[in-house]
Each structure stands twice: as C-alpha cells, then as structure tokens.
BAFI-3210 file (N, C-alpha, C; in Angstrom, 3 decimals, decimal comma, padded with zeros to 6 digits):
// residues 65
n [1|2|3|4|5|6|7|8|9|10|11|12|13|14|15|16|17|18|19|20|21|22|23|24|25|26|27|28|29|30|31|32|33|34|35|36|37|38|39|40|41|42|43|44|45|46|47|48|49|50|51|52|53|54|55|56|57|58|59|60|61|62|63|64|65]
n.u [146,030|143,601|140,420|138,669|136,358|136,703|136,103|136,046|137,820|140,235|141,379|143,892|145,690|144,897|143,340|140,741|140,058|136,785|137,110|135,197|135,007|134,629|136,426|138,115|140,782|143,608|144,825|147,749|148,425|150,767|150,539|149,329|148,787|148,819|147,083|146,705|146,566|143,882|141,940|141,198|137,445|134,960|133,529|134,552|135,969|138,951|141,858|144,367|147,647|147,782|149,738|151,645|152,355|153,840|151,985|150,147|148,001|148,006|147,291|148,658|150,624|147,975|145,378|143,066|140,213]
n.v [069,401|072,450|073,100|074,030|076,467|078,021|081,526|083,944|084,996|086,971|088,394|089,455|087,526|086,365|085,349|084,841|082,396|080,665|079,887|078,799|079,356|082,352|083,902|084,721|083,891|084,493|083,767|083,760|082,878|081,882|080,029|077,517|074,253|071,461|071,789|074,762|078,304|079,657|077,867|076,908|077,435|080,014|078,400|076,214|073,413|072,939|071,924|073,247|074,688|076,866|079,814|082,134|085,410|088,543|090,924|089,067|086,499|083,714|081,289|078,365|075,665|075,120|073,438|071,281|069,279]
n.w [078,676|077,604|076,796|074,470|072,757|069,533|069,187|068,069|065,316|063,049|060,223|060,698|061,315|064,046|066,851|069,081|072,131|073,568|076,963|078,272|081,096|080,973|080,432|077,629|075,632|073,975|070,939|068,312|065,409|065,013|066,433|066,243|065,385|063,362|061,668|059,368|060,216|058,452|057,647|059,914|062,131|062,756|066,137|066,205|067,590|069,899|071,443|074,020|075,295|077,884|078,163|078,272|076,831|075,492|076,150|077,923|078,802|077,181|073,960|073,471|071,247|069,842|068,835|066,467|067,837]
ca.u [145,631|142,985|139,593|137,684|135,465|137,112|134,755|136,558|139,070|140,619|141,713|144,905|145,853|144,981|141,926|140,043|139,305|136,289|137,486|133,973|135,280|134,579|137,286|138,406|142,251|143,988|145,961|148,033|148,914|151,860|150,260|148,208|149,734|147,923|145,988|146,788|145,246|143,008|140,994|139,892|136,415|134,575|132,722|135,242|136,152|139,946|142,624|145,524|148,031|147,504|150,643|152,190|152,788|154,145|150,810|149,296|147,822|147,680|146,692|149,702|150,015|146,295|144,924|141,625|139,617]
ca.v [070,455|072,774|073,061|075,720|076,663|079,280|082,841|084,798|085,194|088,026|088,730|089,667|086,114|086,190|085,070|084,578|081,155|080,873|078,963|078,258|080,451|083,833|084,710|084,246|083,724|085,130|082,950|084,010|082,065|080,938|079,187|076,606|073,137|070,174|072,610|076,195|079,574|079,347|076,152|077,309|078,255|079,942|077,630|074,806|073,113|073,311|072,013|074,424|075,115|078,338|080,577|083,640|086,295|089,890|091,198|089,218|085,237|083,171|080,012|077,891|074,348|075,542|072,093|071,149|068,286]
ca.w [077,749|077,857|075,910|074,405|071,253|068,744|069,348|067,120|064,173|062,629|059,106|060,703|062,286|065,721|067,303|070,567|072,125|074,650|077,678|079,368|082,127|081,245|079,858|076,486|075,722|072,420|070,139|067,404|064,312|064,806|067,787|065,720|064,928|063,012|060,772|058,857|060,862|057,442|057,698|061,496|061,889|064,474|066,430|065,738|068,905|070,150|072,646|073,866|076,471|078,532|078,322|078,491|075,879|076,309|076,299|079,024|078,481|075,442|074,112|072,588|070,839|069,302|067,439|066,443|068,465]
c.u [144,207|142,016|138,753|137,584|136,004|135,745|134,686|137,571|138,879|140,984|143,385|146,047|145,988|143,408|141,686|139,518|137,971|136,309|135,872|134,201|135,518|135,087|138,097|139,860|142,412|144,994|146,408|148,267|149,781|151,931|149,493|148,873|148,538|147,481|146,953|145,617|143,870|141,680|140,711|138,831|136,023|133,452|133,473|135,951|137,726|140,812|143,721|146,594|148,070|149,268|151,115|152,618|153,545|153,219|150,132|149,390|147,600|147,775|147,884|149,306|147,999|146,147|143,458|141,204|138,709]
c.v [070,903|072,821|073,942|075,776|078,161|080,267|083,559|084,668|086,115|087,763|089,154|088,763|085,978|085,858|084,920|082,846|081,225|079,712|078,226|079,279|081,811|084,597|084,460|084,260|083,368|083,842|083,823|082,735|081,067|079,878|078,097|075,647|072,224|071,012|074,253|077,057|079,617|078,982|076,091|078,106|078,766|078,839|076,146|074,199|072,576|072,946|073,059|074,440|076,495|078,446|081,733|084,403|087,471|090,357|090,521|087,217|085,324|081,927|079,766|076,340|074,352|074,182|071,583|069,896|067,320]
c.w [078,056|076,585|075,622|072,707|070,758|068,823|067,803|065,994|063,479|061,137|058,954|061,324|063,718|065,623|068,886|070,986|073,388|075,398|078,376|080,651|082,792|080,938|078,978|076,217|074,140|072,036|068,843|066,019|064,071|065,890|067,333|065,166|064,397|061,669|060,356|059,827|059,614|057,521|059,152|061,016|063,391|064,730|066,721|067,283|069,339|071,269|072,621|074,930|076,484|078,795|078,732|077,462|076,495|076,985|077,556|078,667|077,322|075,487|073,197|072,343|070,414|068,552|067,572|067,365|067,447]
res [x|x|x|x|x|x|x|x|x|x|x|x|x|x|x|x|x|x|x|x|x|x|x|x|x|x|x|x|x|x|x|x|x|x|x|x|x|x|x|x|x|x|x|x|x|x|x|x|x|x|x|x|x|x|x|x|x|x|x|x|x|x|x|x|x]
***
C-alpha cells in the first residue's frame, strides 16, 4: 500500500491525496474504509491502493495511518 497526506476535501465527497510525487491522486467516498469520509481531515496521514477510475487514477481502500 501506498502513502500520502490528505491535501484536500470537498463538501461533495471526493478529495485529493498528496502522494509526495507531484502528483496528487483523487479519492472518492466510497473509497474510504476504517473511518466515515466525515471524520477525515486535511493533513491527516493515509494509506491507499493506486487504481483506476473512469476518469483517469484513483486512490482505493483509503484508511487512516
């Protein structure tokens, strides 16, 4: 699994994670296990697996560290 600090979060349940590598990778909601999209903050520090969406990459299995 991969690691990266929440940037962003939306109001509309998606968010941004920042990988360290420049390039930040979207999660949605229904991508977050352990925890409610809610009770994430930004800043909060994050494992994930790197996926595939329609759209492009995405971060799945989202859970806090």
């Amino acid at each position: 699994m991969a690691e990266g600090t929440i940037k962003r979060l939306t109001d509309r349940g998606f968010g941004f994670i920042d990988t360290g590598k420049g390039k930040d990778m979207f999660f949605h909601m229904s991508n977050v296990e352990g925890i409610t999209f809610e009770e994430l903050r930004e800043g909060q520090k994050v494992s994930f697996n790197a996926g595939e969406g329609p759209k492009g990459p995405r971060a799945e299995n989202v859970r806090p560290i």
